[in-house]
C-alpha positions as CSV (number, residue, x, y, z in Angstrom):
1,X,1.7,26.1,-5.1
2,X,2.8,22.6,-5.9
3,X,3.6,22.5,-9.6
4,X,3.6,18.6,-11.5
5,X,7.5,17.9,-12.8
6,X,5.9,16.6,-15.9
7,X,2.6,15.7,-17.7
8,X,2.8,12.3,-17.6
9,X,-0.4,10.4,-16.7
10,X,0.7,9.7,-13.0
11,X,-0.3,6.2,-10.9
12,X,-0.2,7.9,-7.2
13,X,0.7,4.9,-4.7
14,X,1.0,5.2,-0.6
15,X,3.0,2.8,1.3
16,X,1.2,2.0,4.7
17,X,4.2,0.8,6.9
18,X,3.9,-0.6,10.3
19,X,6.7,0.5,12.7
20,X,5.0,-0.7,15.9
21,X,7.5,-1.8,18.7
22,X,6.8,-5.8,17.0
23,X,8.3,-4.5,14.5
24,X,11.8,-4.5,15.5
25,X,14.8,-6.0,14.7
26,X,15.2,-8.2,11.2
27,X,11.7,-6.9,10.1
28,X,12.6,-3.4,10.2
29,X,15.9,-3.8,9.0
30,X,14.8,-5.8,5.6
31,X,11.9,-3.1,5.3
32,X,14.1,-0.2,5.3
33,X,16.5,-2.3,2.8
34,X,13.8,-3.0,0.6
35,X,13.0,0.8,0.4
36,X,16.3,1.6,-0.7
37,X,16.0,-1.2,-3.5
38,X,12.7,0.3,-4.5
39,X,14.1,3.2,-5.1
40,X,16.6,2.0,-7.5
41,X,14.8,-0.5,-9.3
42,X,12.0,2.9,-10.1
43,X,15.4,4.6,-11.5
44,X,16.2,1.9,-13.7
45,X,12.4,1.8,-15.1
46,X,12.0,5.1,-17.3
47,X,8.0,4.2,-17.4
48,X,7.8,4.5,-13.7
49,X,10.3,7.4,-12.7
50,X,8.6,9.5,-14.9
51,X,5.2,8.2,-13.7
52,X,5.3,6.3,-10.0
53,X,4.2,8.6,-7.5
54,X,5.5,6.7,-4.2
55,X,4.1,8.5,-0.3
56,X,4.9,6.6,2.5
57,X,2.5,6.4,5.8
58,X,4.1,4.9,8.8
59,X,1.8,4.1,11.7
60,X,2.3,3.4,15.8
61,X,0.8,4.9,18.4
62,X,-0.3,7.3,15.5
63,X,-0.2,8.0,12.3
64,X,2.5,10.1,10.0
65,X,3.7,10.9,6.2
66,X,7.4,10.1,6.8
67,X,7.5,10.9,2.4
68,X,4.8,13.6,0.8
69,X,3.7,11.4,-2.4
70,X,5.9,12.4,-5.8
71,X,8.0,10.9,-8.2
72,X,11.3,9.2,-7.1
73,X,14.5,11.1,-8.4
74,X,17.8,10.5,-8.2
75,X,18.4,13.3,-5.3
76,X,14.8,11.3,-3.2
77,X,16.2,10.4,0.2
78,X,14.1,7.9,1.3
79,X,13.3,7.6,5.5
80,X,14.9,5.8,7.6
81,X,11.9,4.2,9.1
82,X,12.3,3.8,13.3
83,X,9.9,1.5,15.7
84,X,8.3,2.0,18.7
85,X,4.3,2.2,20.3
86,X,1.1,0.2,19.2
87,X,-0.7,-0.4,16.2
88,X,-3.3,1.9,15.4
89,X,-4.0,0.7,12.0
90,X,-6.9,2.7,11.4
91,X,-5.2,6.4,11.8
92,X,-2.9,5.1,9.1
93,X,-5.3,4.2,6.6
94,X,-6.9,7.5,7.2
95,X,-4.1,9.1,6.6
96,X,-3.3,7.2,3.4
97,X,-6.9,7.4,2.2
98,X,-6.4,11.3,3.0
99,X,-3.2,11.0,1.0
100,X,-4.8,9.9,-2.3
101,X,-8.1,11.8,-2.4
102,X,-5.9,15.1,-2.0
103,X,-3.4,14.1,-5.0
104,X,-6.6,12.9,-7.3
105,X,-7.9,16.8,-6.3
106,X,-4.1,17.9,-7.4
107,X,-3.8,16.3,-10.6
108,X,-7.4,17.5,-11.3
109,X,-6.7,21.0,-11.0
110,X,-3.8,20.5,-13.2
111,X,-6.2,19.0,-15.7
112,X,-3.9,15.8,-15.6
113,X,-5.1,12.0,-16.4
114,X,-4.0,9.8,-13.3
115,X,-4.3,5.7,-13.1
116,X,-6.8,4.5,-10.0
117,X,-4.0,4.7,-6.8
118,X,-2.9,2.1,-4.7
119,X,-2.6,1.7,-1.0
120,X,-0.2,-0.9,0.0
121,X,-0.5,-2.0,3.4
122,X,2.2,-3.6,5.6
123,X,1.7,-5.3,9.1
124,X,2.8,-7.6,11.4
125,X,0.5,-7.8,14.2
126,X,-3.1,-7.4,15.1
127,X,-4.3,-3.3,14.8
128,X,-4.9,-2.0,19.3
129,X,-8.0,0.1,17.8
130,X,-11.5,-1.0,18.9
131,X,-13.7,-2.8,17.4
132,X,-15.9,-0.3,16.4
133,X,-13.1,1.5,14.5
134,X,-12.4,-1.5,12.9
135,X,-15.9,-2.0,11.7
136,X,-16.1,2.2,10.8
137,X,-12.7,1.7,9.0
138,X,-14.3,-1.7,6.7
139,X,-17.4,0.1,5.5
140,X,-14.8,3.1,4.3
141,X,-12.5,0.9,2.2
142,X,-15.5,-1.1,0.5
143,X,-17.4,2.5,0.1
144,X,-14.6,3.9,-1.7
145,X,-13.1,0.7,-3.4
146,X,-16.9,0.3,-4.9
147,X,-16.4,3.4,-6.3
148,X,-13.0,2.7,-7.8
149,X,-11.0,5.6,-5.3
150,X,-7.8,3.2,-4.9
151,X,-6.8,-0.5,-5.1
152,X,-5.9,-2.0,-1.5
153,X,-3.1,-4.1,-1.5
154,X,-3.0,-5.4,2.4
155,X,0.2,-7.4,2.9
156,X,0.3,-9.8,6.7
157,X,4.0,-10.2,8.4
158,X,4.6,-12.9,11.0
159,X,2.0,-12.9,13.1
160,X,-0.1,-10.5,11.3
161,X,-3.7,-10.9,11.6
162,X,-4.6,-12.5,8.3
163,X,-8.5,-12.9,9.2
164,X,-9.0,-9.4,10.1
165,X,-6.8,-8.5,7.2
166,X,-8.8,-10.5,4.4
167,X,-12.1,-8.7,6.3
168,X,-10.5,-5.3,5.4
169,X,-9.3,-6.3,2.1
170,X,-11.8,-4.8,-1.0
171,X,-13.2,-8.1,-2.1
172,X,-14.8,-8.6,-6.0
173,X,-18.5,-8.5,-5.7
174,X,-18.8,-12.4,-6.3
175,X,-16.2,-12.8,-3.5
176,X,-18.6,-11.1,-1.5
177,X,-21.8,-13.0,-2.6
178,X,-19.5,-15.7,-1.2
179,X,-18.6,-14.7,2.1
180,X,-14.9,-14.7,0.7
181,X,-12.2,-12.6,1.1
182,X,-8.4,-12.6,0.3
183,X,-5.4,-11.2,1.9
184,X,-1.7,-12.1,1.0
185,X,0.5,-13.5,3.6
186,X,4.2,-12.9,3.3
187,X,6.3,-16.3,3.4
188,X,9.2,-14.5,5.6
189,X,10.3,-10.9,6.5
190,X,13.1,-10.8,4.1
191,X,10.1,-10.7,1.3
192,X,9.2,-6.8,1.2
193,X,11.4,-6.0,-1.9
194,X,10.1,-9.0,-3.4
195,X,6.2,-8.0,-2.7
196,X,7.8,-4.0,-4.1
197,X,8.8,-5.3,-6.9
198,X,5.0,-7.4,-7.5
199,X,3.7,-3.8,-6.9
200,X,6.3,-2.0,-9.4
201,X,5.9,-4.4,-12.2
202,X,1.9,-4.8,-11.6
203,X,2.0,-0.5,-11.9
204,X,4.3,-1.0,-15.4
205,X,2.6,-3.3,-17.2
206,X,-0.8,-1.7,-16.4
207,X,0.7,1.6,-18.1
208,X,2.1,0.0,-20.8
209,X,-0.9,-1.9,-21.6
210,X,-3.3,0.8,-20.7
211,X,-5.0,0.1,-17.9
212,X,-4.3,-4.0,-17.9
213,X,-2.1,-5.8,-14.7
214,X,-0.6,-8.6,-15.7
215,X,2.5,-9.2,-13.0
216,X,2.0,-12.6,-11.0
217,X,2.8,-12.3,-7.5
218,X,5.4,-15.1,-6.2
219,X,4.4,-17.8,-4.1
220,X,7.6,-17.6,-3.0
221,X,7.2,-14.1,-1.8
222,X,3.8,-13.7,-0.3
223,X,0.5,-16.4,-0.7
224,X,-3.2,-15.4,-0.9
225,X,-4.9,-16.3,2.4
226,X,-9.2,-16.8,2.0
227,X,-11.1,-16.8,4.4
228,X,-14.9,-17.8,4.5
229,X,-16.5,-14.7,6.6
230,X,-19.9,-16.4,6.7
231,X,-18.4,-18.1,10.0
């Protein structure tokens, strides 16, 4: 049985990374950069190495943990991520969501206090699922984001679809009463350690200031994209 390598309250986060065959090239290049970055900027953070649990999800053709969720270490190899297939977005936010409730079960049977988890989501294209599994995979995420399960971070990449993205994304209530929703837009593929470090220091100061995010996300790295779903 899994034991916990300490008894600090934990903020489990999954990476959802798109290695589709669009992915190839510069995008997957600067993405597996940026995870090596991620890594050391965690190290240099006592806060988070002793508190950042970081999975990773990639998702094709299907989807599969490419890093069971724990703390980063000094001995963590972190993949080597690899491209090829389609983009079925919806088995990889299963298998994220899957992620999360099972460590929330884990640190409850340890007795151990966690922060609400995030699920970062990175794409580039628009998901090869059908529609009906799109419109399944919505109700989920604003289901369990109404209940305060996990915060869903979804991050567009070149020619991402931002719409369908900002449909996806867990809007506020008043967003909602609105027709709005919000979805961030990276300026460039060289911008994922920029968006990991958003994520890091948005996890740090929420610690540190028990429960509170203050980090500001860089116009320069990604911009929020609205869209009025009323149309």
């Amino acid at each position: 049985m899994e034991q916990s390598r300490n008894k600090d309250q934990k903020c489990p986060v999954v990476l959802l990374l798109d290695t589709s065959g669009s992915m190839a090239g510069q995008p997957i290049d600067e993405l597996n950069k940026a995870l090596v970055k991620l890594k050391e900027d965690i190290l240099n953070e006592p806060t988070l190495s002793s508190r950042l649990e970081i999975g990773i999800v990639a998702f094709d053709d299907d989807a599969r943990v490419e890093r069971a969720i724990d703390l980063v270490t000094p001995e963590t190899d972190l993949p080597i991520l690899n491209v090829g297939g389609t983009t079925n977005l919806v088995a990889g936010m299963n298998k994220a969501i899957e992620i999360v409730s099972d460590r929330k079960s884990f640190y409850k049977s340890n007795g151990e206090q966690y922060y609400r988890p995030f699920i970062v989501l990175f794409t580039d294209g628009a998901p090869t699922n059908t529609p009906e599994e799109i419109e399944q995979l919505d109700q989920t995420i604003q289901q369990m984001s109404d209940e305060k399960r996990f915060v869903f971070l979804p991050f567009g990449v070149g020619g991402a679809d931002m719409q369908l993205l900002s449909k996806l994304a867990a809007q506020t209530e008043d967003q909602r009463l609105k027709g709005k929703a919000v979805a961030y837009q990276m300026t460039n593929e060289t911008k994922f350690s920029g968006v990991f470090e958003f994520v890091s220091a948005s996890i740090s100061s929420a610690i540190n200031q028990g429960g509170t995010q203050t980090a500001q996300l860089s116009p320069d790295v990604a911009q929020a994209v609205t869209f009025d779903l009323s149309n």
